[in-house]
Residue frames relative to the residue before (quaternion, step in Angstrom):
aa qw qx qy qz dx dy dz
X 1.0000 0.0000 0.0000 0.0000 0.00 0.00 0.00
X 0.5202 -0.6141 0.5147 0.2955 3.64 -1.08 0.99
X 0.3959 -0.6203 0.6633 0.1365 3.51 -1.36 0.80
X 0.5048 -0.6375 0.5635 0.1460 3.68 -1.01 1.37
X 0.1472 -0.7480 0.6360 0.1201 3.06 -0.70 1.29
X 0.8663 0.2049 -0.2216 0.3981 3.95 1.36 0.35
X 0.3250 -0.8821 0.3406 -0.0136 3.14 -0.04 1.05
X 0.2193 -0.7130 0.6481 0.1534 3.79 -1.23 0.00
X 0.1141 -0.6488 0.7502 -0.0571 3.52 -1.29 1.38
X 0.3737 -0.7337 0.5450 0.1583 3.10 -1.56 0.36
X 0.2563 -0.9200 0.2962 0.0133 3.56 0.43 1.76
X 0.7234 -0.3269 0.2794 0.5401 3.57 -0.68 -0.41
X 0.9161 0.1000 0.0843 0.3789 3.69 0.69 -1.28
X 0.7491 0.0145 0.0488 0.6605 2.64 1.67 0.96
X 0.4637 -0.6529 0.4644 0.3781 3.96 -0.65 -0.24
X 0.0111 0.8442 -0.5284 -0.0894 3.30 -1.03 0.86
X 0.4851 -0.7400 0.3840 0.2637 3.31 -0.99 1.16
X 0.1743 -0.8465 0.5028 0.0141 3.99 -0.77 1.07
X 0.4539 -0.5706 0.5348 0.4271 3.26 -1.50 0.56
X 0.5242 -0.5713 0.4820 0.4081 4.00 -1.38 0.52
X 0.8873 0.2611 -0.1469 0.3507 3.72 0.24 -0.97
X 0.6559 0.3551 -0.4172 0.5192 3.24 1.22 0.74
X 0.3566 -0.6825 0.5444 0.3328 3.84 1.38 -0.25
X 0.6752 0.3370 -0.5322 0.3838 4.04 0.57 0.24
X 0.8498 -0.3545 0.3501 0.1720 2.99 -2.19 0.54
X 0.3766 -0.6664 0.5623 0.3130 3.68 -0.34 0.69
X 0.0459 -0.6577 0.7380 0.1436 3.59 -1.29 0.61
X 0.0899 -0.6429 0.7602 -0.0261 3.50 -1.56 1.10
X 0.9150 -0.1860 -0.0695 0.3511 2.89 -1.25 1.43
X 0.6626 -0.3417 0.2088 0.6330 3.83 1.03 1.59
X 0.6892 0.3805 -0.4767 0.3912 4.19 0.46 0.00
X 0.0055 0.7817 -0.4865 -0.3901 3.06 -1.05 -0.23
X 0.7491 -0.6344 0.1341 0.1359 3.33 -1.47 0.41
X 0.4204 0.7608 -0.3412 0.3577 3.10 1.15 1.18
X 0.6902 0.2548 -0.3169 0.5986 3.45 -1.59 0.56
X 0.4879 0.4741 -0.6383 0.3603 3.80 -0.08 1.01
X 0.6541 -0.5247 0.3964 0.3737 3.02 -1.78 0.44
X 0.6702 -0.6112 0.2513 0.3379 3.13 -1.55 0.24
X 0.5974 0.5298 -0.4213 0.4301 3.53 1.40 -0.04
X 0.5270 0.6127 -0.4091 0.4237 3.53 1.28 -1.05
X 0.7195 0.4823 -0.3280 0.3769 3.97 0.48 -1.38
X 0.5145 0.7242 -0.2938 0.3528 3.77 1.37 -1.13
X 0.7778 0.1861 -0.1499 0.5813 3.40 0.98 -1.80
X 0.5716 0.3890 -0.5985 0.4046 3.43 0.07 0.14
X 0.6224 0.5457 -0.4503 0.3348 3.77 -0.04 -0.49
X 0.7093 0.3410 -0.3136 0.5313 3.52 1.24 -1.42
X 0.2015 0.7846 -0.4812 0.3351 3.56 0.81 0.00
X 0.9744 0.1055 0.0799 0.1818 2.35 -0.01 -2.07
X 0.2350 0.6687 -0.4207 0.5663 2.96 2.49 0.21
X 0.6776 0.4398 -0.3248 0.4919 4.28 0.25 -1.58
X 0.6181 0.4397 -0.4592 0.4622 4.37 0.34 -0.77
X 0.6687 0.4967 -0.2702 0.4828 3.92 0.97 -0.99
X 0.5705 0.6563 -0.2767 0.4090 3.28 0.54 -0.37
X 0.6307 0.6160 -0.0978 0.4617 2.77 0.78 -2.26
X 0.7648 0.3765 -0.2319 0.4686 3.80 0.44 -1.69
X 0.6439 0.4748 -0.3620 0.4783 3.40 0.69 -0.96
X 0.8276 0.3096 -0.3591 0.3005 3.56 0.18 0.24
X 0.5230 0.5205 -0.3848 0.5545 3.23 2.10 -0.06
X 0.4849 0.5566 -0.4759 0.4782 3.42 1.00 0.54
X 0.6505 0.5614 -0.1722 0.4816 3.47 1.01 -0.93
X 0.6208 0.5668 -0.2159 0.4968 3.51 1.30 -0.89
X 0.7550 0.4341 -0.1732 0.4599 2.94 0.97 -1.19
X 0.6803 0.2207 -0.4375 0.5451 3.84 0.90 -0.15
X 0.4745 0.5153 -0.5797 0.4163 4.21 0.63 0.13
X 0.5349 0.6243 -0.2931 0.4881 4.03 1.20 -0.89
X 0.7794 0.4913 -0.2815 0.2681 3.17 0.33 -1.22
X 0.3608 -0.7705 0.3835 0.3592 3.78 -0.34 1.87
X 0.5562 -0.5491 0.5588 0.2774 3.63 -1.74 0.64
X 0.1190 -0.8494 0.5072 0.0843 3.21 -0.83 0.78
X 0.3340 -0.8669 0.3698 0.0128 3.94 -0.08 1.07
């Protein structure tokens, strides 16, 4: 099973949503992500696990894509 590269903790003011291997707060767009409720922190994390995903395999697409040259 894949290891979460984002996560949810339960913070002072609410739940913020973290990177796993550094333990700091995601920042999205200069904010970071803390003190939100507990559904708001949920989908942005899986969000952002499914946007990772996503790239890591259009990376894959793109050399399985890539024409063979003979």
């Amino acid at each position: 099973m894949q290891k979460l590269v984002y996560n949810i903790r339960k913070g002072r003011e609410g739940w913020d949503v973290y990177v796993s291997q550094t333990g700091k707060p995601v920042v999205l767009d200069g904010h970071p992500q803390t003190g939100l409720p507990l559904e708001t922190a949920a989908q942005i994390a899986a969000s952002l696990e499914i946007m990772d995903f996503l790239r890591a395999e259009k990376v894959g697409w793109m050399i399985a894509d890539r024409p063979m040259i003979h």
